[in-house]
C-alpha atoms as one frame of an Amber mdcrd trajectory, in Angstrom:
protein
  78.412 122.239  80.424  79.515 119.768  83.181  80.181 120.853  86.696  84.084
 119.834  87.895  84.763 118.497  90.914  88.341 118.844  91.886  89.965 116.167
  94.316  92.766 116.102  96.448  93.684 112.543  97.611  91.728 111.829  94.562
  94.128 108.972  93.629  93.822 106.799  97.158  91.177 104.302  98.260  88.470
 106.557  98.426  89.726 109.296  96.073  89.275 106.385  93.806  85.645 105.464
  94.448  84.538 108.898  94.722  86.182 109.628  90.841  84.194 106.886  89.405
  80.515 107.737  91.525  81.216 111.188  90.441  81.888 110.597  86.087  79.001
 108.300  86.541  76.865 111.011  87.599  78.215 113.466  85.146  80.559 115.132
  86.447  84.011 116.185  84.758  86.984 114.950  87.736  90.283 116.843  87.972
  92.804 115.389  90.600  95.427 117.212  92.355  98.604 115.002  92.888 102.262
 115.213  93.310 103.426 112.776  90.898 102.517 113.433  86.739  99.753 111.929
  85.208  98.598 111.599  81.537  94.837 113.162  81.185  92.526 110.358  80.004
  89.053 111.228  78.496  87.224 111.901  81.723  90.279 113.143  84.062  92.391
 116.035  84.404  95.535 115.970  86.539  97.523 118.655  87.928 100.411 118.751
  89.835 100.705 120.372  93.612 103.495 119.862  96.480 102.515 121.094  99.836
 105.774 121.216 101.177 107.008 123.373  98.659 103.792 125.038  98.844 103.382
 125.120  94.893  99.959 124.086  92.836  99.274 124.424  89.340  96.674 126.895
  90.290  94.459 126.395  87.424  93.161 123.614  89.178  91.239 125.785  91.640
  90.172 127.833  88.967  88.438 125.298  86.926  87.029 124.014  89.654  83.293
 124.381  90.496  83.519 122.071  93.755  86.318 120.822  95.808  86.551 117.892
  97.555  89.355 117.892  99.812  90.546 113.979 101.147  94.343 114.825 101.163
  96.214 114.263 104.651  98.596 111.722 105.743  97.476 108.500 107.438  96.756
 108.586 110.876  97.289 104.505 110.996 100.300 104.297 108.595 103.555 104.893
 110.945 103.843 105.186 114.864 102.946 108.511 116.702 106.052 110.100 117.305
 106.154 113.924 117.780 107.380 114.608 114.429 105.173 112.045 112.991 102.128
 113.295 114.734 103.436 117.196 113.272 103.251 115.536 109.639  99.879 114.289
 110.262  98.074 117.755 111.483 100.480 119.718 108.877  99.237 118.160 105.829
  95.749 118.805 106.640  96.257 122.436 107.351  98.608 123.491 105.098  96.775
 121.784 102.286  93.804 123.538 102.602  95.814 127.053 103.041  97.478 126.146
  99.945  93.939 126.041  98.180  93.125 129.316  99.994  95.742 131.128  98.892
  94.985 130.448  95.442  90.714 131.358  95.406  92.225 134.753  97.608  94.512
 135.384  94.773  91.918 135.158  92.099  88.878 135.821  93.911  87.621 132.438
  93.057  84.323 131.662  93.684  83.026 127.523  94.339  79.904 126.335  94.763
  80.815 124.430  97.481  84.140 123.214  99.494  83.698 119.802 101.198  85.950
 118.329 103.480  87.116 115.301 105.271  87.402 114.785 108.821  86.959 112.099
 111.255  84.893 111.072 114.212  88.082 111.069 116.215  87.388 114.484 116.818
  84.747 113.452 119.738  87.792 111.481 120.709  88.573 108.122 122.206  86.064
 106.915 124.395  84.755 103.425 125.606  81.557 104.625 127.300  77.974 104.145
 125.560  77.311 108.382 124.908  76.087 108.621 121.260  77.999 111.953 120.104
  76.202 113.869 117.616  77.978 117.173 115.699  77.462 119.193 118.528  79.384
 117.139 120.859  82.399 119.196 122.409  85.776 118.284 120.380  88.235 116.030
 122.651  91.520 117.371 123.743  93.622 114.143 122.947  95.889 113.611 119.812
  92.619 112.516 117.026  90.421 115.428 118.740  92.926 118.199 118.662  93.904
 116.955 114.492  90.413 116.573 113.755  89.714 120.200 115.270  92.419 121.564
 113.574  91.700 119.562 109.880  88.408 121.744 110.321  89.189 124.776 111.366
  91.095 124.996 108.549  88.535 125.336 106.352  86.985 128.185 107.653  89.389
 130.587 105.794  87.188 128.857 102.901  83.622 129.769 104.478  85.203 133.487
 105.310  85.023 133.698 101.415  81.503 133.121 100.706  82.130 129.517  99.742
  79.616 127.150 101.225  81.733 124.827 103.115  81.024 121.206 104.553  83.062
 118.119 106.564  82.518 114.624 106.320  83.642 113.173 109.746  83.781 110.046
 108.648  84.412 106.747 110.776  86.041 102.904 109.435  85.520 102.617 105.700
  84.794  99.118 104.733  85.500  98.518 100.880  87.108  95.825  98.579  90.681
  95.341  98.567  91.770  98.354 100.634  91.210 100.701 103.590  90.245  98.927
 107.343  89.505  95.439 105.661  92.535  94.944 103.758  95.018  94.922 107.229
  92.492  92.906 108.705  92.056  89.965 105.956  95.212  88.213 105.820  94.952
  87.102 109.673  91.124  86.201 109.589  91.501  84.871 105.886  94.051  82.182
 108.120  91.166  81.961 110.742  93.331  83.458 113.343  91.136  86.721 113.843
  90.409  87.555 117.102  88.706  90.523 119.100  91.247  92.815 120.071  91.579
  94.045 123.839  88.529  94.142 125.986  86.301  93.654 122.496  84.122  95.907
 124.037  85.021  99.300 122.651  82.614 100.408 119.648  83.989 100.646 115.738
  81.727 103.281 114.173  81.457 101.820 110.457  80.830 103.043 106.981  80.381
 101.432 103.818  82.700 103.096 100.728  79.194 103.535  98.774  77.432 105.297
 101.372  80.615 107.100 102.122  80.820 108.264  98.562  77.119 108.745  98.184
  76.866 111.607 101.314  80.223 113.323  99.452  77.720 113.717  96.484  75.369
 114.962  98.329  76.905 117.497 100.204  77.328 118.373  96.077  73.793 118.267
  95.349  72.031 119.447  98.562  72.875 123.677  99.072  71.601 123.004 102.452
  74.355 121.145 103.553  76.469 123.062 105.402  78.989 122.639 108.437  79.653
 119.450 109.715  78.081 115.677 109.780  79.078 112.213 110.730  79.543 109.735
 108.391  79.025 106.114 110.208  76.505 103.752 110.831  75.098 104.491 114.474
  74.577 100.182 115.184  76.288 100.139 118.271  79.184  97.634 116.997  81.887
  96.936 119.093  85.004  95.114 118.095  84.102  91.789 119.346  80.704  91.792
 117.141  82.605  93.217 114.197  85.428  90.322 114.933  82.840  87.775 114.920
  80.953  88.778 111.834  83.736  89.195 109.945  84.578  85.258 110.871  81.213
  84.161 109.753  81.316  85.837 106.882  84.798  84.208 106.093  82.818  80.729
 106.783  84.362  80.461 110.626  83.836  81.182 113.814  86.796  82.512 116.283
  88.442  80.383 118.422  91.116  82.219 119.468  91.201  84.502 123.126  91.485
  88.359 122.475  94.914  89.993 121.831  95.703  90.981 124.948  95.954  95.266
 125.152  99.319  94.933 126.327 100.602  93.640 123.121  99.088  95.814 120.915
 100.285  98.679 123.249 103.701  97.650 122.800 103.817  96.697 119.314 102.064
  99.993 118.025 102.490 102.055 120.992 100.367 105.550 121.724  98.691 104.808
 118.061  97.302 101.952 119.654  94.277 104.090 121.236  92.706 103.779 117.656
  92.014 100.291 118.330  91.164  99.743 122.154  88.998 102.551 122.389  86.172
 104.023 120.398  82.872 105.510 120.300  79.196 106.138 118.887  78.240 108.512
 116.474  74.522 109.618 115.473  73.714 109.734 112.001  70.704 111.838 112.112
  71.955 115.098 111.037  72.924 113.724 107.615  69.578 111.825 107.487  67.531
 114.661 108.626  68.912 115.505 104.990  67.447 113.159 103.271  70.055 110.571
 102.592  69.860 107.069 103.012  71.912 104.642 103.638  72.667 101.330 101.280
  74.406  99.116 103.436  73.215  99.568 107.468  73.699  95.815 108.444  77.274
  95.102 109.288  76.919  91.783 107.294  75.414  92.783 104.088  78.384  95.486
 104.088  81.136  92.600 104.856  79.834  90.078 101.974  79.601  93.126  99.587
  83.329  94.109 100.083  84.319  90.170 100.341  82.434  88.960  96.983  84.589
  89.060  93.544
């Protein structure tokens, strides 16, 4: 009988990639989401609403692994208090939700995996490569990414083998970081942003998808690993591959950090600072990675 893999966020950009990675493997996919969906042939849906804090519990209990991607974007709005409250509420009370449901039944998973971010180490502009066991950051991404995860050990206090994916800029076709950067370099008026200095911790959707199934297939995997390529790129390097790829090469001065600061305010931190991350833990388990050069990764998401 197949395993089922139940996602939350399962319908979004990588919700999406992941579902198709995983029925190609063999899995059976249900999806958790607030708005009703028919079943097709290979998917189940079922309905939840945090808020309300209801879930069409047999979800959970048909589950054999859970994936958990659901949490509202951190780039979507400006960080005002209340916005900043939605963004560290949906993590945790999504993942209590599920808890309260495996408690009630004493449900048993094979595994509970989790996303996260490598915000959690912060925003920093120095060159310090943080690894897993780098002290969490006291700013607004290190205090929701510490949160996001202790959430899930209510999961791990119930035998479940639990795992997070801090995961850094997804690159994929037609969505995620790429597709609010396109339409200005598309026009060639892409430029470095700020100082161009401060490093953008990258990802290909593939591998991104490809360590999510193995934190499925490896019962080693356990606690938490960083999910970027460890190239030292920094915004002005990304910037100017990006342009090449595109056929062009910038012209244009960096946007000043001013602008930026006043256009998307404290949320502007994402992109004037950043950081490295080591990828050894997850390599120590055996994975490797498709797409390490920056520019094989851009002409993969930018062919048809």
């Amino acid at each position: 009988m197949k395993k089922n893999v139940l996602l939350t966020g399962g319908t979004g950009f990588i919700g999406r990639y992941l579902t198709t990675m995983l029925l190609e493997k063999g899995y059976s996919v249900s999806i958790l989401t607030r708005a009703s969906k028919k079943n097709t042939d290979t998917i189940s849906y079922y309905i939840w609403d945090v808020s309300q804090n209801s879930i069409e519990e047999a979800a959970v209990l048909n589950a054999d692994y859970i994936i958990h991607l659901a949490g509202e974007n951190i780039a979507d709005k400006k960080w005002t208090e209340e916005r900043k409250a939605e963004i560290i509420a949906s993590r945790e009370q999504s993942i209590q939700l599920i808890v309260s449901v495996l408690k009630k039944h004493d449900k048993k998973l094979d595994a509970f995996i989790s996303a996260s971010g490598v915000g959690i180490y912060g925003a920093l502009n120095g060159k310090q490569i943080c690894a897993e066991d780098t002290p969490a950051a006291n700013d607004f991404l290190g205090i929701t990414c510490q949160k996001w995860e202790s959430a899930t050990r209510a999961v791990t206090e119930l035998g479940i083998r639990t795992v997070q994916i801090r995961t850094g800029l997804v690159l994929g076709k037609n969505d995620g970081f790429l597709k609010k950067l396109l339409p200005v370099f598309k026009f060639r008026l892409g430029s470095a942003l700020g100082s161009g200095e401060q490093f953008m911790p990258w990802i290909h959707i593939h591998d991104l998808c490809s360590i999510y199934l193995q934190a499925i297939s490896n019962p080693k995997m356990q606690g938490s690993y960083n999910a970027a390529i460890n190239d030292g790129t920094t915004n002005a390097v990304f910037s100017r591959t990006l342009a090449r790829v595109l056929g062009y090469s910038i012209w244009l001065p960096n946007v000043p950090a001013f602008v930026l600061k006043i256009v998307m305010g404290e949320m502007a931190v994402i992109v004037l600072t950043g950081l490295r991350v080591s990828s050894d833990k997850i390599e120590k388990t055996g994975f490797e990675f498709k797409y390490k050069s920056l520019q094989l990764a851009l002409n993969n998401c930018l062919t048809k």
